[in-house]
N, C-alpha and C positions, 0 to 999 in steps of 0.2 A: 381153245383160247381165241382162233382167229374168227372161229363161228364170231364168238360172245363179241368182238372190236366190231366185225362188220354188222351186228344186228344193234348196236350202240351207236354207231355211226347214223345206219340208215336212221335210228328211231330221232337224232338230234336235226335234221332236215325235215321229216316229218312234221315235228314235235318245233318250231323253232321258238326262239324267243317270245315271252307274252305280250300281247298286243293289248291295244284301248280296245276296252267293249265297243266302242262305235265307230264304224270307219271316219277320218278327221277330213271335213272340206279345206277349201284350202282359206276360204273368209275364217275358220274356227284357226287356224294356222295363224293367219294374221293377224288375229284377236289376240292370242298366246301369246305370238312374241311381241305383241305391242305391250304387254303386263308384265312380261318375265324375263327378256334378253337384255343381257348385263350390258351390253354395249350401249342400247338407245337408253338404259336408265340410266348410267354414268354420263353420259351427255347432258339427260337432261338435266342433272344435279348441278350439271354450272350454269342452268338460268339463276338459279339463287344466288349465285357469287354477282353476275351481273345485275342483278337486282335491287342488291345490297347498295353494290358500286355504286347506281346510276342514285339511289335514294339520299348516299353521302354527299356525291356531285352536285346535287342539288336544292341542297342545306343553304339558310343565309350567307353563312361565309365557310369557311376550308378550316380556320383554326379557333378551338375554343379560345372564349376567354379566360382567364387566369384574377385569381381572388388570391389578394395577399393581405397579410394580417402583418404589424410588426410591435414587437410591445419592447422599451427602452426603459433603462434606470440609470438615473445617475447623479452625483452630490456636484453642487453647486457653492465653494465655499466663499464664505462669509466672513469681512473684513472684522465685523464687531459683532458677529451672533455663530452661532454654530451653522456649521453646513447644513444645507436643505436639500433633502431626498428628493429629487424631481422624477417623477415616473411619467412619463406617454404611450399610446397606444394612436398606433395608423395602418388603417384599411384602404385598401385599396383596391384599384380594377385594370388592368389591362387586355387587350384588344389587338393582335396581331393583323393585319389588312394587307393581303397580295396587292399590286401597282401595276402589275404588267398584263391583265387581262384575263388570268389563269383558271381564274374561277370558269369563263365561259369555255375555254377551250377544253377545262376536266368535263365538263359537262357533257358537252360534245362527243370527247371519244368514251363515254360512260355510255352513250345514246347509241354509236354505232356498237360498243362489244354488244350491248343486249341485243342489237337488229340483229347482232353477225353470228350470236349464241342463237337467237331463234331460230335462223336461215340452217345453222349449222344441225341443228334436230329433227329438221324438215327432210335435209341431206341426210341424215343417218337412217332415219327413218325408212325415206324410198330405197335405200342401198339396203335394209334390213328385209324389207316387203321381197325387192327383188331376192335374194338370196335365199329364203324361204320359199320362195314361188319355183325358182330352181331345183332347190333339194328336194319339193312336194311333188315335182314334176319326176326328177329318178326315182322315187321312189314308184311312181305312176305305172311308169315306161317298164319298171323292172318286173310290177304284178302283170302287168299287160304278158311283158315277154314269158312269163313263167305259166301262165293261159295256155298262150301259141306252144310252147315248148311243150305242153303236156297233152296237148293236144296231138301234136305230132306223134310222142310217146305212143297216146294210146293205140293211132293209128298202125306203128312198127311191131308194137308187140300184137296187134291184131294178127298181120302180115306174119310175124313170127309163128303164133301159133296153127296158122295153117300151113304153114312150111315146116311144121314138127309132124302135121298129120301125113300131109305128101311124103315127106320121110319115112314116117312109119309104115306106112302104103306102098313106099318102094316107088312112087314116083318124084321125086327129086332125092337131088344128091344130099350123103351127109355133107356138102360143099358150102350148098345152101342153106342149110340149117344152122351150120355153126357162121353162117354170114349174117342169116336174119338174127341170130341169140348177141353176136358183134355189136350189131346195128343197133340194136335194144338195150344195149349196156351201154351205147354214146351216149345216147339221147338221156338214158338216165340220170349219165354221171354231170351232161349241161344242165338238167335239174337240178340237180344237187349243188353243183357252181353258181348258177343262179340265184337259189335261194340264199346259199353264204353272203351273195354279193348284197342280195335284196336286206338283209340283217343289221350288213354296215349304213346302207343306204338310209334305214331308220334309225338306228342309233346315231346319225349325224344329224337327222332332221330334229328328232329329241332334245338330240346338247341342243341346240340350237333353238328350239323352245323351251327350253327348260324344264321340261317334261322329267317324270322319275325313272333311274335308271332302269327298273325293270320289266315298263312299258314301254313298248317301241309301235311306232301308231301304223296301223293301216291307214290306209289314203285312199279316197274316193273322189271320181270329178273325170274329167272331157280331157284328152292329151292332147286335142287339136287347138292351136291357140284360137284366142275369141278372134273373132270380125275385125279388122282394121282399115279405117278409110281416107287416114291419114297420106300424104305426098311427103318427099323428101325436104321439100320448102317447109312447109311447116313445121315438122322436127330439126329440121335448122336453126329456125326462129325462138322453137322452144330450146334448145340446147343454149340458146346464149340467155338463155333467162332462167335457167336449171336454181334450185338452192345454192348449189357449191362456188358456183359463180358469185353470186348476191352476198354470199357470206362473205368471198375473200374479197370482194368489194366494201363490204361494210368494213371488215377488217383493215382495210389499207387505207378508210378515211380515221380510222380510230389511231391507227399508225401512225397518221400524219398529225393528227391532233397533240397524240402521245410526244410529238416531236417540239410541236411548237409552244406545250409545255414543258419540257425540259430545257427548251432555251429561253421560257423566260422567267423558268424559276435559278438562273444566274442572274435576275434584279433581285436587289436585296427587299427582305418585305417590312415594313416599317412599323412599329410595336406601339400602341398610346396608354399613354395610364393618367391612371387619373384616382389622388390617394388625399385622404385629410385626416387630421388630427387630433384629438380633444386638447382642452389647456392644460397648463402645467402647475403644481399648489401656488405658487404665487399668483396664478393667474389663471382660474377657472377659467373664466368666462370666452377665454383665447382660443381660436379655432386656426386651423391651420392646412389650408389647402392647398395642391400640388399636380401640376399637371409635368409629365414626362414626355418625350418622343425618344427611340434608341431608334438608332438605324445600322445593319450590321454597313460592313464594309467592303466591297466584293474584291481583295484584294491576292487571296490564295487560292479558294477555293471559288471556279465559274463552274460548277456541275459538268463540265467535258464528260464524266462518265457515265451522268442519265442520256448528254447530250447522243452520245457515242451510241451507247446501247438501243437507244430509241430509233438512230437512223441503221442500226444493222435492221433493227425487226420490219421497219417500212422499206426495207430491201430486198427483203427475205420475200416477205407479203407479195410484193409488187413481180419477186419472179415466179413463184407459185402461181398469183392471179396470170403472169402471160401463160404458162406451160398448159394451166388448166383451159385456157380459152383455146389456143390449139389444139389442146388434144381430144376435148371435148368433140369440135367439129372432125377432126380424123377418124372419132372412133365411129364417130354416126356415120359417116359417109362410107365406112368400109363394114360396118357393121349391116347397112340399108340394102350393098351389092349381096353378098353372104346370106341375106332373106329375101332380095328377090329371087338368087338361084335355087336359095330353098324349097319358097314354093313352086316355083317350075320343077323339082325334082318329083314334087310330093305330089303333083300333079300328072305328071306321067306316069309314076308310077302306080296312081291308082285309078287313071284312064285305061291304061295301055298293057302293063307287067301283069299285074295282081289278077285281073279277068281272064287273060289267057292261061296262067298258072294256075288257080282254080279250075278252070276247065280240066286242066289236063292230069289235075289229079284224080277228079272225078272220073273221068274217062280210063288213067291207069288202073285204078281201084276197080271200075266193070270186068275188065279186061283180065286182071288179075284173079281175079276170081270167078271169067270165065275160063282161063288157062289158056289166053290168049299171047300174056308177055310173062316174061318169070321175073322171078323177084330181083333179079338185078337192075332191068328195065322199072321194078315200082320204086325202088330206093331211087334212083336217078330223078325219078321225076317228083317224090317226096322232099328229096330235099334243094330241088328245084324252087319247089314252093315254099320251103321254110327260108331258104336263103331269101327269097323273093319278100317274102314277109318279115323277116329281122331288118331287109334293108327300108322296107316300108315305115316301121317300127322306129326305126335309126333316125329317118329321115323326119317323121311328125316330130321325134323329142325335140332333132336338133331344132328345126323350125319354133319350136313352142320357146326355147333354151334360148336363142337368138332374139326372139323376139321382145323378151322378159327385159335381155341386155339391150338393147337396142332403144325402148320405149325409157329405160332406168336411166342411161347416158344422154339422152336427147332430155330426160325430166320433165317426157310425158306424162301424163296422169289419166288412163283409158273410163270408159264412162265402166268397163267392170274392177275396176281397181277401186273399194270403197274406203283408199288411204287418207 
């Protein structure tokens, strides 16, 4: 029974989840989620609402007019004849007209929600791009590491199986042997943990394109990020000019509009009609026309609760736009130090570490197999080189991972970015 779990096991690592026939770039990545991720589609559904708005806002006037009909009967009596059926009918038109300007100032913050709707899908967008460029990136780093790692593999159980023949041979210990068969079951079982991890790693990048649940994508592409020639000045410059900024700019002039229409929809707005008659049996030929003005009376009701409601939300706006403006510049500025250590790391490390560790496994490997060092000396120096190259490894994501956020919070837009 335990045979049958552990050959079920190995065969689900093997065997893992089914992938896209084609390994996915990361432009085919940004394509997808630009078609299928729920987030930037429900975004963009409220340009239609502002669309709507700005096309009502911008109507001759705000309130229809109103078409009234009214038809009358009624006896008329008569001193020396019988009473007379007097019947009428009167149509009429009224015309409601705002006085306090409102028309322009609806229009107004109709003009900035659409600006602050676009700005806002622009933001979701680059926050979408970055995000996928992230997740395509672990996934990247984790095939990369699972290369190295099996690579090493093969290397140990190489080492291994000449350390079963020395055994056999009677020239090493069974000491060594059950150390090298040790060492060859780590190394497998990080394969094996790898791969689990690399499985999650696709199935987040899938939800995340919308991808079907029983494909999960390989990924192909460069883990080193592109070329950047950019200074810290200029993504400073671009940070105060990001979408999210613009939006909650456009947003707080719409706020403010929203405001100084609610205070001056407490002027009453003035109604005109304008209604005639035909004549009555005694008197065809009588026409009868009527002009109305009603004016309410602002004497209960001053709107205080549009007033009210309108100056919370140009409150609210106004402390979101300050938060976002400083934190904006914090996160670039701490984000900018964090990538230049990076690449100093990434660059020692593959001037300085990586070359000498290479060497020295090459050299342990001669040696070892001239029966010059024993296998505890080659593990030493094996995973000398695998540490040295996880932290190589380590260090490209994070730099690539940095960079992604770094370029996304400043609301750079790089010439290989084709957002």
């Amino acid at each position: 029974m335990r045979h049958l779990i552990g050959v079920s096991f190995f065969f689900v690592f093997l065997h893992p989840l089914p992938a896209l026939s084609a390994p996915l770039t990361l432009e085919q990545a940004w394509e997808q989620a630009e078609q299928a991720n729920p987030a930037l589609r429900a975004t963009q559904a409220n340009l239609a609402t502002a669309q709507g708005e700005l096309t009502d806002a911008r109507a001759l006037l705000w309130n229809n007019p109103q078409l009234t009909s009214e038809w009358s009967k009624g006896t008329l009596p008569q001193t020396a004849a019988p009473s007379v059926v007097n019947r009428g009918q009167m149509i009429g038109l009224a015309q409601t007209f705002e006085i306090a300007g409102q028309q322009g100032m609806r229009r107004s913050a109709a003009e900035q929600t659409l600006a602050a709707t676009q700005e806002l899908i622009s933001e979701t967008r680059s926050q979408l791009h970055a995000e996928v460029e992230q997740r395509f990136v672990r996934v990247l780093s984790l095939q990369l590491r699972i290369q190295m790692e099996e690579q090493t593999l093969k290397l140990i159980e190489e080492a291994a199986a000449a350390v079963r023949k020395r055994v056999t041979a009677g020239e090493d210990s069974r000491l060594d042997g059950n150390l090298a068969k040790v060492e060859a079951g780590r190394a497998q079982n990080q394969v094996f943990l790898l791969r689990e991890q690399l499985i999650q790693a696709r199935a987040e990048l899938a939800a995340l394109l919308q991808l079907p649940a029983d494909n999960l994508p390989e990924v192909a592409g460069d883990i080193d990020p592109p070329p950047a020639s950019y200074k810290l000045e200029e993504l400073l410059i671009s940070a105060a000019n990001r979408p999210l900024l613009h939006e909650l700019n456009d947003r707080e002039k719409s706020a403010t509009n929203r405001l100084d229409l609610e205070r001056a929809a407490a002027y009453p707005d003035v109604t005109l009609g304008l209604s005639t008659a035909r004549g009555t049996p005694d008197n065809p030929e009588m026409k009868v026309t009527a002009l109305s003005v009603s004016l309410p009376l602002p004497l209960f009701n001053r709107n205080d609760t549009g007033i009210g409601r309108a100056m919370t939300e140009l409150t609210q706006v106004q402390l979101q736009k300050q938060a976002a403006q400083r934190d904006s510049r914090a996160q670039v500025l701490a984000l900018w130090e964090r990538w230049e250590n990076l690449k100093a790391r990434v660059k020692r490390l593959n001037e300085s570490v990586l070359p000498s560790l290479e060497e020295n496994q090459h050299l342990s490997s001669v040696s070892f197999r001239e029966g010059e060092i024993g296998l505890l000396q080659l593990l030493l120096v094996n995973r000398q080189v695998l540490d040295g190259q996880r932290d190589m490894l380590d260090a490209r994501t994070e730099l690539r991972l940095t960079q992604v956020t770094l370029e996304t919070a400043a609301g750079w837009q790089p010439a290989h970015d084709n957002r």
